[in-house]
C-alpha positions as CSV (number, residue, x, y, z in Angstrom):
1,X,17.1,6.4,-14.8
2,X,18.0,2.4,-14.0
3,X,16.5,2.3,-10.6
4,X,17.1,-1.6,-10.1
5,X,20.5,-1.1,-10.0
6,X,19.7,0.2,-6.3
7,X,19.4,-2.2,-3.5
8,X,18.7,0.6,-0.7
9,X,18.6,4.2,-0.6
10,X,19.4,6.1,2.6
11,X,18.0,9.8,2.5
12,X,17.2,12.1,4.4
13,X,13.2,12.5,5.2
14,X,12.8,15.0,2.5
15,X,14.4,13.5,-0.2
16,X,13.1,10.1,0.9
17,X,9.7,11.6,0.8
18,X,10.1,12.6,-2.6
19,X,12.1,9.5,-4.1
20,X,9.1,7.2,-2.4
21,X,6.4,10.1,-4.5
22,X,8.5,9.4,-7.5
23,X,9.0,5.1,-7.1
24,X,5.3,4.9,-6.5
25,X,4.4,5.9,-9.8
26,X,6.4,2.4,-11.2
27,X,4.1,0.3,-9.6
28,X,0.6,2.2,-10.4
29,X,0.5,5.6,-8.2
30,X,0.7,5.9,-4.1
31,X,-2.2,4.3,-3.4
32,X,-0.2,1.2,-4.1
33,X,2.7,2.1,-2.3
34,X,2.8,0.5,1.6
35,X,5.7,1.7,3.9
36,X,7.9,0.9,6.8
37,X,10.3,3.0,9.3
38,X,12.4,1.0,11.3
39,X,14.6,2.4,14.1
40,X,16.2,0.8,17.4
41,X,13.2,1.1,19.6
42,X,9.7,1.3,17.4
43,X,8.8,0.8,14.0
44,X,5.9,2.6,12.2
45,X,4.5,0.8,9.0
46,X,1.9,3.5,7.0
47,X,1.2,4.2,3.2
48,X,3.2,6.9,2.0
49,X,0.9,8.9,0.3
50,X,0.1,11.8,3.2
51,X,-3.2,12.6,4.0
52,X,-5.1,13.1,0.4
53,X,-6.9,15.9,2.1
54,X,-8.1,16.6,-1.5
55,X,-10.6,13.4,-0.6
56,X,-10.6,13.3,2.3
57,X,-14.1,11.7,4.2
58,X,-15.3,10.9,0.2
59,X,-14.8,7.1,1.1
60,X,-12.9,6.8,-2.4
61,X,-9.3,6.4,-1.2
62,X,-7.9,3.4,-2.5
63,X,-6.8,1.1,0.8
64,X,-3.9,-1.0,-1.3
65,X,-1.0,0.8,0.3
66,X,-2.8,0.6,4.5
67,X,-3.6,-3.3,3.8
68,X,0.1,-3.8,2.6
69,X,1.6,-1.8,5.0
70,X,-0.2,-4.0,7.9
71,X,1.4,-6.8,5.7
72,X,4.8,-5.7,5.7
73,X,3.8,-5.4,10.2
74,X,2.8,-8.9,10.0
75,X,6.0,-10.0,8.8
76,X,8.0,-8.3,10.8
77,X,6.2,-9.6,13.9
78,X,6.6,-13.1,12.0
79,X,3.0,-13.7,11.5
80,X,3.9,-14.8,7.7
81,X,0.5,-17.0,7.1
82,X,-1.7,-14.1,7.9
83,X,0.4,-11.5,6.0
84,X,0.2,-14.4,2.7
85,X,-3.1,-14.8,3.3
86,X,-4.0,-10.8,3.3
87,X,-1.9,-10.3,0.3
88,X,-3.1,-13.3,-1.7
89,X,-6.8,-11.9,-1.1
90,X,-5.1,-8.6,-2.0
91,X,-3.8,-10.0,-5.1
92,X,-7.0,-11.6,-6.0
93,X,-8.8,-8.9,-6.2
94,X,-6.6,-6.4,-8.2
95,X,-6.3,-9.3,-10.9
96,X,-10.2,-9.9,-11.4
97,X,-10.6,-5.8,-11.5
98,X,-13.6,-5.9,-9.4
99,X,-14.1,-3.9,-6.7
100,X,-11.6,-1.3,-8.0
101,X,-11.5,2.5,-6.5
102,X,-11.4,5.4,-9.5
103,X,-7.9,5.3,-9.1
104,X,-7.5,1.9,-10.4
105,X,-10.5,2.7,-13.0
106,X,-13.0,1.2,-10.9
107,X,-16.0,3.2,-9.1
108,X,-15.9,1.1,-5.9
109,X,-15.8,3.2,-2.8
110,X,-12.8,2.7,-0.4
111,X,-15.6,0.0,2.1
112,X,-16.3,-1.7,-1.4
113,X,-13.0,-2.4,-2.3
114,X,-11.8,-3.4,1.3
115,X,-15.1,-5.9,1.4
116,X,-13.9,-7.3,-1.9
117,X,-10.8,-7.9,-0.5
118,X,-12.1,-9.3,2.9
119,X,-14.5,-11.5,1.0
120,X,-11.3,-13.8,-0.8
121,X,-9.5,-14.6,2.1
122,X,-8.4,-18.3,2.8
C-alpha cells in the first residue's frame, strides 16, 4: 500500500514478475516500464511486459520501455551522454503528446512514435 517505503525488493522470478506487472501500472502501464537483470557474469536489460502476442506484428506496441531499457545499458556501460541524450528526446516527445501509440491515447504506430523520438535528439 506505501510502496516508497521500499528501496529494493528481492523476489523470486515469479513474484518479481508479478510485483514489476503491478509497479508498472504507477507510472502509466508496461509499455513504460524498462528493465534490468544483473548477475556476476552478464546482464540483460528488456522491457518487462512479455511478448504482447495479442499485437503482435500490428506495428502498435509502444517502444517507451525497449528505448529505456537500452538507456538503463548505456549507463551501465558508462555511456551517460548518449543514455541523457536518448531519454531527453524520450522525454520530449511524451510531453508534447505527439507521436503517441493508442496506449498513450495517441494513434501513432510503434515506427511513428520511434521516428518522433529519433527526430528530437541533441
Amino acid at each position: 500500500m506505501r510502496p516508497e517505503r521500499f528501496e529494493l525488493l528481492l523476489l523470486t522470478n515469479m513474484y518479481g514478475d508479478i510485483i514489476s506487472d503491478l509497479c508498472a501500472g504507477l507510472v502509466g502501464g508496461l509499455g513504460m516500464v524498462p528493465g534490468a537483470n544483473l548477475g556476476k557474469h552478464c546482464e540483460v536489460f528488456e522491457s518487462v511486459h512479455g511478448s504482447a502476442s495479442d499485437i503482435a506484428g500490428k506495428n502498435i506496441a509502444n517502444p517507451i520501455a525497449a528505448i529505456l531499457s537500452a538507456v538503463m545499458m548505456l549507463r551501465h556501460l558508462d555511456l551517460n551522454q548518449a543514455a541523457e541524450r536518448i531519454e531527453r528526446a524520450l522525454f520530449r516527445v511524451t510531453t508534447e503528446g505527439r507521436g503517441l501509440t493508442p496506449d498513450l491515447g495517441g494513434t501513432a504506430t510503434t515506427t511513428e512514435m520511434t521516428e518522433e523520438i529519433i527526430a528530437r535528439l541533441d
